[in-house]
C-alpha positions as CSV (number, residue, x, y, z in Angstrom):
1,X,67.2,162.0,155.7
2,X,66.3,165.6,155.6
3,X,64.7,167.5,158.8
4,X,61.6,169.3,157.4
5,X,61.0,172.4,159.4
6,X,57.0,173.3,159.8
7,X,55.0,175.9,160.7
8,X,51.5,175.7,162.6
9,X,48.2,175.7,161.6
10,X,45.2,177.2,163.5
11,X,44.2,173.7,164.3
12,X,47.3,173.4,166.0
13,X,48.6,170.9,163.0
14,X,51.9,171.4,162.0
15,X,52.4,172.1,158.3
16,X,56.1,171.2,156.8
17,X,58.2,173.8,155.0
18,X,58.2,171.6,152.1
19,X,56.2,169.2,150.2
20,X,56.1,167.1,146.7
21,X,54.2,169.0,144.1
22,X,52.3,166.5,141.4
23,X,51.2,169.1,138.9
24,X,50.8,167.5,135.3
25,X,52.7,164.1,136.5
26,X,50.7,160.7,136.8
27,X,51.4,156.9,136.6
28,X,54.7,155.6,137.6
29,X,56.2,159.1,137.2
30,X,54.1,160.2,139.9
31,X,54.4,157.2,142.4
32,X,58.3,157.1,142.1
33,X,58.4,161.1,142.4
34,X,56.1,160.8,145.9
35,X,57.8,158.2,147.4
36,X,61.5,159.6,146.5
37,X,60.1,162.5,148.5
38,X,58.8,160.9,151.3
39,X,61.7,158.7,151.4
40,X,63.8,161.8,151.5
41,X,61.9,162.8,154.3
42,X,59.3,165.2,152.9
43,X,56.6,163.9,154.6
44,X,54.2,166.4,152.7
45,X,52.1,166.1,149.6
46,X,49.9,167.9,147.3
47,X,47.4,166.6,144.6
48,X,44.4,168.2,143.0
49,X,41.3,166.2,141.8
50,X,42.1,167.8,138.7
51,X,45.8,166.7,138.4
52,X,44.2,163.3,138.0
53,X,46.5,161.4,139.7
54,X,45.4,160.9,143.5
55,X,44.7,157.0,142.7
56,X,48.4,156.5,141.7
57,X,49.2,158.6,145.3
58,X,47.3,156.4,147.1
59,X,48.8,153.6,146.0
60,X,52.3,154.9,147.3
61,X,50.7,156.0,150.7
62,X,49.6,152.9,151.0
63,X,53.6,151.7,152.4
64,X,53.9,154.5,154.6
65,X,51.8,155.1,158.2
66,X,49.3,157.7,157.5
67,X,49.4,159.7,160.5
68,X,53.1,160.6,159.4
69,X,52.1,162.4,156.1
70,X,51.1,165.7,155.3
71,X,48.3,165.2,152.5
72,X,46.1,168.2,150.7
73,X,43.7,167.7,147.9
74,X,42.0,170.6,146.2
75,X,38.6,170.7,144.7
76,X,37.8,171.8,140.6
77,X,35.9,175.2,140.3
78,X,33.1,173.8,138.4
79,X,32.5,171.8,142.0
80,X,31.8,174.4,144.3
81,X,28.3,174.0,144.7
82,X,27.5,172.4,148.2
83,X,26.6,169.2,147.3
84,X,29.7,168.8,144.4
85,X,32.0,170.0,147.1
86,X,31.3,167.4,149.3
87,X,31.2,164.6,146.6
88,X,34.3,165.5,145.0
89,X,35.7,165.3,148.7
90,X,34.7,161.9,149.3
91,X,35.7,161.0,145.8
92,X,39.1,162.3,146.4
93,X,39.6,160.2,149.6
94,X,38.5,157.0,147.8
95,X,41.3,157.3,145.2
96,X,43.7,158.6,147.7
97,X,42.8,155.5,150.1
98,X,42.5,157.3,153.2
99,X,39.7,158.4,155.5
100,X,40.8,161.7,155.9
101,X,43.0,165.1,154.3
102,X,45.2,166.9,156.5
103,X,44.3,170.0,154.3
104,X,41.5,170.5,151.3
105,X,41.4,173.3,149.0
106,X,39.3,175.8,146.9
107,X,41.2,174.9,144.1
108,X,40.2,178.0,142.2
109,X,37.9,180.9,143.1
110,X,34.8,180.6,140.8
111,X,32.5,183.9,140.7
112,X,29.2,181.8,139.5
113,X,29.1,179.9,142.3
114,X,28.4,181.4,146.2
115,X,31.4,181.2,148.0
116,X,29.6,181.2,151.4
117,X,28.1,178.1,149.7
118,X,31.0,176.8,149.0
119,X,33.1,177.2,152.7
120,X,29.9,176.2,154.2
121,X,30.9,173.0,152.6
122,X,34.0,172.7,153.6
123,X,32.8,173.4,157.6
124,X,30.6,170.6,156.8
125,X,33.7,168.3,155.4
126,X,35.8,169.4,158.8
127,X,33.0,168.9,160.8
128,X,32.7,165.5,159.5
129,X,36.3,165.2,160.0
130,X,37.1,164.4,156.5
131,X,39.6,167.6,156.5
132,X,41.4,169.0,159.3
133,X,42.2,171.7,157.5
134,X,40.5,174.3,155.4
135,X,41.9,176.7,152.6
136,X,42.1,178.1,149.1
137,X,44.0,178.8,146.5
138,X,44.7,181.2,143.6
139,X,42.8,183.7,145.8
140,X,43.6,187.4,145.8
141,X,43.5,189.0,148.6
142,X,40.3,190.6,147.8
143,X,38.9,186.9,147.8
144,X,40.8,185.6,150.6
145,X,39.4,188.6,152.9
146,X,35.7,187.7,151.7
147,X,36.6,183.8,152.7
148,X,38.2,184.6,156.3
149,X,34.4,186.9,156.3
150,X,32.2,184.0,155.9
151,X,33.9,180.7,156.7
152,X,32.9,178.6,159.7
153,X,36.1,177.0,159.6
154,X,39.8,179.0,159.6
155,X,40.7,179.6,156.4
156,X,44.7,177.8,157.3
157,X,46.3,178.5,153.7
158,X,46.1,180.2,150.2
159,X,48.0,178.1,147.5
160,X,49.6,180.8,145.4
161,X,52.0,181.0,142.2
162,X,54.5,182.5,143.8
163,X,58.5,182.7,142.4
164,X,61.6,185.4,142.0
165,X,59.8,186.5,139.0
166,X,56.2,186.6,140.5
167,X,56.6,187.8,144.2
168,X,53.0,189.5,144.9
169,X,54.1,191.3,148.1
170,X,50.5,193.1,148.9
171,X,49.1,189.6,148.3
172,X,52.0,188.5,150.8
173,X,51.3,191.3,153.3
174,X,47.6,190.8,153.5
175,X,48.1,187.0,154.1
176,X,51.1,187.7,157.1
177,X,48.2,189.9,158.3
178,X,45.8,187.4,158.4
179,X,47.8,184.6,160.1
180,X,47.1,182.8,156.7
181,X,49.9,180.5,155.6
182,X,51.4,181.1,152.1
183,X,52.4,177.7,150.1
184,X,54.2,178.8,146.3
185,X,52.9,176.9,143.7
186,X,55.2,177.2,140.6
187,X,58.0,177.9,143.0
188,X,60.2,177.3,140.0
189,X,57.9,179.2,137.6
190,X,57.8,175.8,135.6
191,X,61.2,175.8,134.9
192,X,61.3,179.7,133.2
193,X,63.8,180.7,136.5
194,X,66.6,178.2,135.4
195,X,68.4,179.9,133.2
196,X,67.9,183.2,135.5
197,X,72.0,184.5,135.2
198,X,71.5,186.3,138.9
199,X,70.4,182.7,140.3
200,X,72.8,180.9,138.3
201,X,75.7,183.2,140.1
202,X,74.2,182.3,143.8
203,X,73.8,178.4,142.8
204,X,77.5,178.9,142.1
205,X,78.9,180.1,145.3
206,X,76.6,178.0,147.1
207,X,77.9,175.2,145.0
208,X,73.8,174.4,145.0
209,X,71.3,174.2,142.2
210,X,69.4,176.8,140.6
211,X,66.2,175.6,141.7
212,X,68.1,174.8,145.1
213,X,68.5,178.9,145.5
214,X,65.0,179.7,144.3
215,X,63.2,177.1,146.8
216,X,65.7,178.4,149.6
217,X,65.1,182.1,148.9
218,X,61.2,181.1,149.2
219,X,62.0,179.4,152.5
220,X,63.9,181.9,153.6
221,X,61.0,184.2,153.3
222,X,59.0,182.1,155.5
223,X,57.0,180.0,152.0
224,X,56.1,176.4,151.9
225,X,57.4,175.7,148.9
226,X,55.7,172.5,146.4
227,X,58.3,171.7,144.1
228,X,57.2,169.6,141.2
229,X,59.9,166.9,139.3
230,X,59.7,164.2,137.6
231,X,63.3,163.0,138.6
232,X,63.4,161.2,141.9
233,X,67.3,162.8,141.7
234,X,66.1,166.0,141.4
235,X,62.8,165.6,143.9
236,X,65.8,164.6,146.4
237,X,67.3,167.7,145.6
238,X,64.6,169.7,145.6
239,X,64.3,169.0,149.1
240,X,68.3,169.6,150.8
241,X,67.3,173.0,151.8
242,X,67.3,173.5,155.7
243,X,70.8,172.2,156.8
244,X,72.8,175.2,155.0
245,X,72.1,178.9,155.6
246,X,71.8,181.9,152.7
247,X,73.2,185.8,153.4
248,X,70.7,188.3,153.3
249,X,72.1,189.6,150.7
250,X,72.0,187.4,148.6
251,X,68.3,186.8,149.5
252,X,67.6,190.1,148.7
253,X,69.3,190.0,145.2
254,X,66.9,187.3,144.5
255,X,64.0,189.9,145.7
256,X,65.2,192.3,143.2
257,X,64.3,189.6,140.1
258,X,60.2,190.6,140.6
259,X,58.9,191.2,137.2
260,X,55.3,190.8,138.3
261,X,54.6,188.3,135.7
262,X,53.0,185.3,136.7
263,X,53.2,182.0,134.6
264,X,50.0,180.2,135.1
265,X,48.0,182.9,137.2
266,X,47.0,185.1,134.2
267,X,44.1,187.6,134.8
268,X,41.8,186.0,132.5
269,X,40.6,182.5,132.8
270,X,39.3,180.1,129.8
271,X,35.6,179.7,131.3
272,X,34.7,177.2,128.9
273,X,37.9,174.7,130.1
274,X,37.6,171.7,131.6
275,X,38.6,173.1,135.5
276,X,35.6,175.7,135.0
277,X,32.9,174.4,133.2
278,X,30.6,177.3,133.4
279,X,27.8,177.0,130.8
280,X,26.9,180.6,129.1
């Protein structure tokens, strides 16, 4: 079983290095991809109301003692408001079956709604001790310095797409600064850094996978990474990253791949989608 290093939180909970992305997986895809992971020892997952799959989760945590997993939810944009904040919450923990998250995020900064309205919900929610921990994600740092400004509660995390190709590193230095812990979303960049020919070359003198080398490079840099799959095989992989070492230079290869081009984290948003919802 794989040892899962962590890293603290300012509530003094320890967050693992790794956990199972769910991204754009539901029904028994879902269930068998969380439980190969937290039978592989990844005792860390993280859903989204709006991945639409938390009941399916639940059902899996359901064989496995709660106080031994790592679980974060996130709430939709178009719930920011105080009151929708605190029902989506409350929804979430229904499907999810449990009485509390380790972590709840801002799933996506939304400019129509206050965001001191918004954190002051969340206090509320940790107050309440529904979530023990509070954070975002998708936040710039412009946004994330405006959170740490008005929130009651410490703002533990940003949730960021983060890859070889997409490696933000003023975004990175303002959240070191911060104390404010980075997890990569799209650690993989959905897939685009497979057929990368630098990461291919590591994978082989590694004798690892491709995706092995980019979660490890992420590590190495001090990321929690969220690896999605829908392969228990390849979730198990995904997760053999902390019993073998990397050179610096080949991590620093791997820094060289930035192109500054994100996959998902485009600088225009479709304010009309379902996630947003703002009306004109």
């Amino acid at each position: 079983m794989t040892v899962v290093p962590t890293v603290e939180l300012p509530s003094g909970d320890e967050l693992p290095m790794a956990g199972v992305g769910t991204w754009n997986i539901g029904g028994d895809t879902v269930r068998n991809s969380v439980r190969a992971g937290l039978d592989a020892g990844t005792m860390h997952v993280d859903t989204a109301e709006g991945y639409h799959n938390e009941a399916e989760i639940g059902d899996v945590l359901e064989d496995y003692r709660r106080e031994d997993v790592f679980l974060t939810s996130k709430v939709l944009p178009k719930h920011l408001d105080y009151e929708s904040v605190i029902a989506s919450c409350e929804a979430s923990l229904e499907r999810l079956g449990t009485d509390y998250l380790d972590l709840y995020l801002v799933h996506w900064p939304n400019p129509a709604i206050s965001l001191r309205e918004t954190l002051d919900a969340m206090a509320t929610l940790h107050d309440r001790g529904l979530v023990r921990n509070v954070g975002v994600s998708n936040f710039s740092a412009y946004q994330l310095s405006c959170a740490h400004h008005v929130s009651d509660a410490p703002i533990a995390v940003n949730q960021i797409e983060f890859n070889p190709y997409f490696q933000r590193p003023d975004l990175v230095e303002y959240c070191r600064e911060t104390d404010t812990v980075i997890e990569a979303a799209a650690p993989l960049a959905r897939t685009e850094v497979f057929e990368d020919e630098t990461l291919r070359e590591i994978a082989d003198e590694y004798d690892r996978s491709v995706s092995q080398i980019a979660l490890k490079w992420a590590v190495e840099r001090g990321i929690v990474v969220l690896p999605k799959s829908s392969s228990p095989e390849h979730v198990r992989q995904n997760f053999e990253l902390f019993d073998w070492e990397m050179d610096e230079a080949d991590v620093e290869r791997i820094d060289a791949l930035d192109r500054d081009r994100p996959v998902y984290d485009t600088p225009a948003k479709d304010w009309t989608g379902d996630d947003y919802g703002i009306a004109e």
